[in-house]
C-alpha positions as CSV (number, residue, x, y, z in Angstrom):
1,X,10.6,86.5,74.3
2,X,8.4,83.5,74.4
3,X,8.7,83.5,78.2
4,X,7.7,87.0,78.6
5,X,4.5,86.1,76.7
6,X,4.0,83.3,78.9
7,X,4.2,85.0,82.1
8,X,1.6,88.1,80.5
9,X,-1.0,85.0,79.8
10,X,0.0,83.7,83.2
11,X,-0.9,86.9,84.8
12,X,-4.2,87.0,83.4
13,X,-5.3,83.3,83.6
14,X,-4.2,83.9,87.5
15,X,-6.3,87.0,87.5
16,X,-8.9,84.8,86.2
17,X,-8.8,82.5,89.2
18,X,-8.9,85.1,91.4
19,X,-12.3,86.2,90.3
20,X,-13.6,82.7,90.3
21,X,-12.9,81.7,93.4
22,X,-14.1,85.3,94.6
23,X,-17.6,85.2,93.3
24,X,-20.0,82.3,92.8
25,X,-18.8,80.6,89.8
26,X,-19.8,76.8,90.0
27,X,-17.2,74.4,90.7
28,X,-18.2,72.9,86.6
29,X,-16.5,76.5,85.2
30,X,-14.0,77.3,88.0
31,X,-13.0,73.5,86.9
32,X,-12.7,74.9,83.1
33,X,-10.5,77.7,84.2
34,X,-8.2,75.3,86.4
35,X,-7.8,72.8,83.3
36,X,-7.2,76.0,80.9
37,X,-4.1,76.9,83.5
38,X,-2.9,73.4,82.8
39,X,-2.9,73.6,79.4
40,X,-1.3,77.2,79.9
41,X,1.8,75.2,81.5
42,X,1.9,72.3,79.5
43,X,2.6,75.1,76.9
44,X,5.5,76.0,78.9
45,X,6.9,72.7,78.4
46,X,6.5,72.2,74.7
47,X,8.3,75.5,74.1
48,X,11.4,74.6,76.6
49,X,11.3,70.8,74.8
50,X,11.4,72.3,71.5
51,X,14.4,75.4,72.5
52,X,16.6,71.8,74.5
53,X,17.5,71.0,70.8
54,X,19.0,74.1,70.2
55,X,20.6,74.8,73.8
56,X,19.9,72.4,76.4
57,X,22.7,74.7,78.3
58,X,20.5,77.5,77.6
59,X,17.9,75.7,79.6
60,X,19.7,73.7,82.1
61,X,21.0,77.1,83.6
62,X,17.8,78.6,83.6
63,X,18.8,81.6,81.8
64,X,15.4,83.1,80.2
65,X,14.5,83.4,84.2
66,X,14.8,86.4,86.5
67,X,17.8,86.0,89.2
68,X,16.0,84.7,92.4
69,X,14.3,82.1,90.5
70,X,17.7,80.7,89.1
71,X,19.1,80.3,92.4
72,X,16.7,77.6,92.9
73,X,16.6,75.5,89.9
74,X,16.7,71.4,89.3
75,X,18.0,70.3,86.1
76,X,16.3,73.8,84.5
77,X,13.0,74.1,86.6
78,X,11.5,73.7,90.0
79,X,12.0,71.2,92.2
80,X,8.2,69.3,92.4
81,X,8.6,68.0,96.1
82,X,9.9,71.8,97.4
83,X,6.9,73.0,95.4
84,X,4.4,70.3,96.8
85,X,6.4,71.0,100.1
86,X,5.5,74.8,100.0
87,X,1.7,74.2,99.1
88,X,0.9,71.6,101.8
89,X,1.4,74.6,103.7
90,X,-1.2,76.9,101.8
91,X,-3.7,74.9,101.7
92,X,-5.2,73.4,104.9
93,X,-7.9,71.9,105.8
94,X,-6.8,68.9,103.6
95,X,-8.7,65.5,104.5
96,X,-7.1,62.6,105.7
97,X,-6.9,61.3,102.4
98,X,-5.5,64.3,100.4
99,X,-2.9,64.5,103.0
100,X,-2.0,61.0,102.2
101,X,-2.2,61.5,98.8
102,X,0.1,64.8,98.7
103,X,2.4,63.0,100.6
104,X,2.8,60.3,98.1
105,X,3.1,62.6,95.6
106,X,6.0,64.4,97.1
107,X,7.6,61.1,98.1
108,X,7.2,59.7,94.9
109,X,8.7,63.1,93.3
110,X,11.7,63.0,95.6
111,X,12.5,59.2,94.4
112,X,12.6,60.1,90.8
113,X,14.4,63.4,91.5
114,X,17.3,61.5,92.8
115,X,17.8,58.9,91.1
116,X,17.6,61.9,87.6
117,X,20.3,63.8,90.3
118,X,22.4,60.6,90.1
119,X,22.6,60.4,86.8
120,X,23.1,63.7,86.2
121,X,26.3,63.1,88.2
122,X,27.6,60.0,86.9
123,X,26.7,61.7,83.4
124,X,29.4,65.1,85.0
125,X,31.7,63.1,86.4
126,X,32.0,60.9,82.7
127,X,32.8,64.2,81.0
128,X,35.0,65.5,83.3
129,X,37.0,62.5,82.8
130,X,36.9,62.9,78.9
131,X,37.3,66.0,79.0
132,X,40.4,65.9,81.1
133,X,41.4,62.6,79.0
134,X,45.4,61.8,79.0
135,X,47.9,61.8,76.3
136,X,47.0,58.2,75.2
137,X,43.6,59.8,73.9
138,X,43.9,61.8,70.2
139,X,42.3,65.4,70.7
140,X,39.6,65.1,68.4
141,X,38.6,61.7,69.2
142,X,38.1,63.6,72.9
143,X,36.2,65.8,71.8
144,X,33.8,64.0,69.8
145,X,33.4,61.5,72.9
146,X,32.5,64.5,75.2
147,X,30.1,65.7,72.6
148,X,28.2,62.5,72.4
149,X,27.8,62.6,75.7
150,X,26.6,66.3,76.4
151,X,23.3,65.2,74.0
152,X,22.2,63.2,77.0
153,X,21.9,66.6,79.0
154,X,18.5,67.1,76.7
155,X,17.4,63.6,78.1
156,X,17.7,64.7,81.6
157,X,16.1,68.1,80.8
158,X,13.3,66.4,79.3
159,X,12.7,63.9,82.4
160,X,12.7,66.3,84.4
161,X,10.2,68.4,82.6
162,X,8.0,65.5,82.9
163,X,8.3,64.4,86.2
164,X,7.1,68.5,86.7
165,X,4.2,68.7,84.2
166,X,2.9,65.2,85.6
167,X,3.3,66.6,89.4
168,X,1.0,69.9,88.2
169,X,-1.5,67.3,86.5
170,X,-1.7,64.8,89.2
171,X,-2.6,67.6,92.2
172,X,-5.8,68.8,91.1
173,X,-6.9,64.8,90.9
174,X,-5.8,65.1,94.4
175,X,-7.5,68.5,95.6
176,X,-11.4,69.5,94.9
177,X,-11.7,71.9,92.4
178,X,-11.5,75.3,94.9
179,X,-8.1,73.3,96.4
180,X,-6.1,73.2,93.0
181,X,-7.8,76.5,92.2
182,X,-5.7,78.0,95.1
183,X,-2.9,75.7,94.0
184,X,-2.0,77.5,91.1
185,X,-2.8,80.9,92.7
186,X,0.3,79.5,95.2
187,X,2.8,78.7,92.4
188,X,2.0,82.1,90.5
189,X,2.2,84.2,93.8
190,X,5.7,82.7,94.7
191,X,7.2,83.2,91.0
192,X,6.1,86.6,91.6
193,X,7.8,86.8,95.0
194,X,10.8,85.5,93.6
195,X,10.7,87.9,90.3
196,X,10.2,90.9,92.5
197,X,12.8,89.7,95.3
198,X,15.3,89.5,91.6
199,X,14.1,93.5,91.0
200,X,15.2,94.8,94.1
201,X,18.7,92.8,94.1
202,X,19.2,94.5,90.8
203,X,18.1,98.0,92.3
204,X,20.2,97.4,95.4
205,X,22.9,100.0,96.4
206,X,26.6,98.7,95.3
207,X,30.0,100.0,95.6
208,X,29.7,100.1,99.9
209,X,29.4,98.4,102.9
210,X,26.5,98.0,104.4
211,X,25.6,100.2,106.9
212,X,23.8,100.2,110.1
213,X,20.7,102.8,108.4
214,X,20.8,100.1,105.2
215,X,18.3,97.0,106.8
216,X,15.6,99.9,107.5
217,X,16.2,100.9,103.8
218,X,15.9,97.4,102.8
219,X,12.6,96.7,104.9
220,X,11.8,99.9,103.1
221,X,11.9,98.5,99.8
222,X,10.5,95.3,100.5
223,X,7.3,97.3,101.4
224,X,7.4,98.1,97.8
225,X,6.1,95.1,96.4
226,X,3.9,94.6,99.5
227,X,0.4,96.0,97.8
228,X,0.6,93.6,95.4
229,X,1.3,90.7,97.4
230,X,-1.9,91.6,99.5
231,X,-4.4,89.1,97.9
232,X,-2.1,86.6,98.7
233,X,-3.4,86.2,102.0
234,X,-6.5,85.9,101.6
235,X,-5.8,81.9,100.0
């Protein structure tokens, strides 16, 4: 529920943008706007810190989100150098120097998401081998271990919530004001995507093979959502 109020603010702080960059608001309130879209995702994170004390499984599966956005979750969110990765694309002309400094954001990002994926692992493979235990271990003693050990999930959760809300913060330092204003526009246009692409799985036809007529029916739907997406181009 919290997430579906989140994403009606996030439609209409993105609308916002839209309209900013559009006419000729100064770069001082189009500035504003893109520092109240911050604060609109740091939001995001205080609610999923507060609901990894009650479920961190809740979280690490990703299951208050649609489908298609599931598919490509890290440790309960996106993966900051595949997002950097997709808006180096979106937003040329970069200088030299923002180049350089995207670039060592995303390599920076990819060092501490592997060294949180490694520990993740070693933290999996520890349970497994509680969990599986042996006949020397009593079965409530087992248990208890395991259970100790699953609170460190929240720690991971939580790093990696960081190491995303500092990636968001540290771009627009990066970009000019226009730049991270298109930057957000970016990540909101591609959750979209990724919501719409989970409504037409869920309206697909079941219970058949697919047939020869079914990609034209497919292309068909994915014109659906194409009116929408139309804005998108012009950033």
């Amino acid at each position: 529920m919290e997430y579906a109020r989140w994403l009606e603010d996030d439609e209409r702080h993105m609308s916002e943008l839209r309209t900013g960059l559009h006419s000729n608001l100064s770069d001082t309130d189009l500035r504003l706007m893109v520092n109240t879209y911050l604060s609109h995702y740091d939001e995001i994170f205080r609610l999923k810190g507060m609901a990894a004390k009650f479920d961190v499984f809740h979280l690490l599966t990703g299951m208050w989100t649609s489908p298609a956005e599931r598919c490509f979750l890290w440790m309960g969110g996106f993966r900051p150098s595949e997002l950097i990765k997709i808006l180096i694309s979106q937003l040329d002309p970069l200088t030299e120097q923002q180049l350089m400094g995207i670039c060592s954001l995303q390599h920076s990002s990819q060092q501490a998401e592997e060294a949180l994926s490694q520990g993740l692992e070693q933290l999996q493979q520890s349970l497994i081998d509680t969990v599986a235990g042996g006949p020397a271990i009593d079965g409530m003693q087992q248990m208890a271990i395991a259970l100790s050990k699953l609170a460190n999930l929240e720690g991971f959760v939580r790093q990696a919530d960081n190491l995303r809300q500092q990636t968001l913060h540290q771009l627009p330092r990066i970009l000019t004001v226009r730049q991270a204003a298109r930057c957000f526009l970016v990540i909101g246009e591609y959750y979209g995507r990724l919501r719409a692409l989970s409504s037409l799985w869920a309206s697909r036809p079941r219970g058949r093979l697919m047939s020869d007529e079914q990609p034209c029916q497919t292309t068909t739907e994915l014109q659906i959502v194409q009116p929408s997406q139309s804005h998108f181009s012009h950033f």
